[in-house]
C-alpha positions as CSV (number, residue, x, y, z in Angstrom):
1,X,2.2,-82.2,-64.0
2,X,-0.3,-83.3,-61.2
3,X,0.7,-82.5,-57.8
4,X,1.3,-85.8,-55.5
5,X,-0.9,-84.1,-53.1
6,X,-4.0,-83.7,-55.9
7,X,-3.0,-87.3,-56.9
8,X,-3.4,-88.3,-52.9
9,X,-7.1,-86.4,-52.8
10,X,-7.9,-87.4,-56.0
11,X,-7.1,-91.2,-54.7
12,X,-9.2,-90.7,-51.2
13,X,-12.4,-89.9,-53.8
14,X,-12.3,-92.8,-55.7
15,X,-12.1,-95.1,-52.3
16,X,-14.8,-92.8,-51.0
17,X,-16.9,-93.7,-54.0
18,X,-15.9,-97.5,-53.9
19,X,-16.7,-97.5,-50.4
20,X,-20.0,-95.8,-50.5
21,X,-21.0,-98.6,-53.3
22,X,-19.5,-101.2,-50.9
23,X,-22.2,-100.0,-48.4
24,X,-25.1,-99.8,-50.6
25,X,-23.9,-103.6,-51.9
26,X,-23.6,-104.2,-48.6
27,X,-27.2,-102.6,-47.6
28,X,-28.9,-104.2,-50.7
29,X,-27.7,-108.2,-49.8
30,X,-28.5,-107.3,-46.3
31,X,-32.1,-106.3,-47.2
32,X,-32.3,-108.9,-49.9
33,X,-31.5,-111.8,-47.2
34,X,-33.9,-110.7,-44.8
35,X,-36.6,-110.4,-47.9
36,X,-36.3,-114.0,-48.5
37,X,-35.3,-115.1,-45.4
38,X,-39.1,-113.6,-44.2
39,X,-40.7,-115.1,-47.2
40,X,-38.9,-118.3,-46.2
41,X,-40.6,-118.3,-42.8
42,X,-43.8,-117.6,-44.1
43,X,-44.1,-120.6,-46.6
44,X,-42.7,-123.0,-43.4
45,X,-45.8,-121.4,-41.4
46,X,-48.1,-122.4,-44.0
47,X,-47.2,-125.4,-44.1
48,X,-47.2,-125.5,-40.3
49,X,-50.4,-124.2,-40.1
50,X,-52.0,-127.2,-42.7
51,X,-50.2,-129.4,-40.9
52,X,-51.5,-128.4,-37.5
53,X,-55.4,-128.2,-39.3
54,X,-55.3,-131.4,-40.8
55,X,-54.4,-133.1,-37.7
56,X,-57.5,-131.0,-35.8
57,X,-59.6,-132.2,-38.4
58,X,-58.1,-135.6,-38.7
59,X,-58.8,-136.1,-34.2
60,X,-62.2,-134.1,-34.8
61,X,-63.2,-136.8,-37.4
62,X,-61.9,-139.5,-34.7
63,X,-63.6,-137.7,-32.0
64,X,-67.4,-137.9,-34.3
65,X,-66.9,-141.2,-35.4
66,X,-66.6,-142.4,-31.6
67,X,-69.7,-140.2,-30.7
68,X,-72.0,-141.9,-33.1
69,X,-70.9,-145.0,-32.0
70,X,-71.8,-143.9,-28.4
71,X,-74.7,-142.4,-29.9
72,X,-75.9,-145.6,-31.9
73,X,-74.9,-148.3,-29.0
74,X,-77.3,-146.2,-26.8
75,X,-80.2,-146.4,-28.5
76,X,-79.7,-150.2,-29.4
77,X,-79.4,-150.3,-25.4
78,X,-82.4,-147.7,-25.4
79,X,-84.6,-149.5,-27.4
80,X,-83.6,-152.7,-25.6
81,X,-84.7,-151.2,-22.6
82,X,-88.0,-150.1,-24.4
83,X,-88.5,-153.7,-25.9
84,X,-87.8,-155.8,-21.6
85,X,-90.2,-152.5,-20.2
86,X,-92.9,-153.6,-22.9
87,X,-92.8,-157.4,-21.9
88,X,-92.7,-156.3,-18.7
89,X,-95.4,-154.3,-18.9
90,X,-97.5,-157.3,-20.6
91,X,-96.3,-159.0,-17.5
92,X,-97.6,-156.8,-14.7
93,X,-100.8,-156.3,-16.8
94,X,-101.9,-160.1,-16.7
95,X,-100.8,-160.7,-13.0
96,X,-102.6,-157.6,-12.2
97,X,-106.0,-159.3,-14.4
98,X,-105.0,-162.5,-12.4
99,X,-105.4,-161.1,-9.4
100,X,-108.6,-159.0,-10.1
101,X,-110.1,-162.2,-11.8
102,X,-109.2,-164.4,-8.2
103,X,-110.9,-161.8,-6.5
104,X,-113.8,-161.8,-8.7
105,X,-114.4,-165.4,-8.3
């Protein structure tokens, strides 16, 4: 016949056990969730991160776009400068053979 006593230490073993596996359960689920919860974070900062890049590329497109068109209205203004200096030129060079020719004569 077992002794109630035996029975008694034989019973604090067996929650012992069940409680040490409760832990490790406990430990396992507990690493497990921080596993994916880490992995879950890292795919959101991907996708932050390409988000974030294709809007800096998008505004850096923008930003080129708008400096040729600076770039191309100034040297149509440029070469319209070039073009009134040339007739200009022409200009000042016959009123200057005007004036040498009067006082020539």
């Amino acid at each position: 016949m077992v002794h109630p006593v035996e029975e008694v230490i034989a019973a604090e073993k067996e929650a012992e056990k069940i409680l040490k596996k409760a832990e490790e359960r406990k430990a396992e689920i507990i690493d497990k969730a921080k596993h994916e919860t880490l992995a879950i974070l890292g795919e959101r900062q991907k996708k932050m991160d390409a988000e974030q890049e294709a809007i800096i590329r998008k505004k850096s497109d923008e930003l080129e776009r708008k400096k040729e068109k600076i770039r191309a209205d100034g040297q149509g203004k440029v070469a319209q400068i070039e073009r009134l200096a040339q007739g200009n030129m022409v200009k000042a060079i016959e009123s200057l053979l005007k004036e040498f020719e009067k006082q020539l004569d």
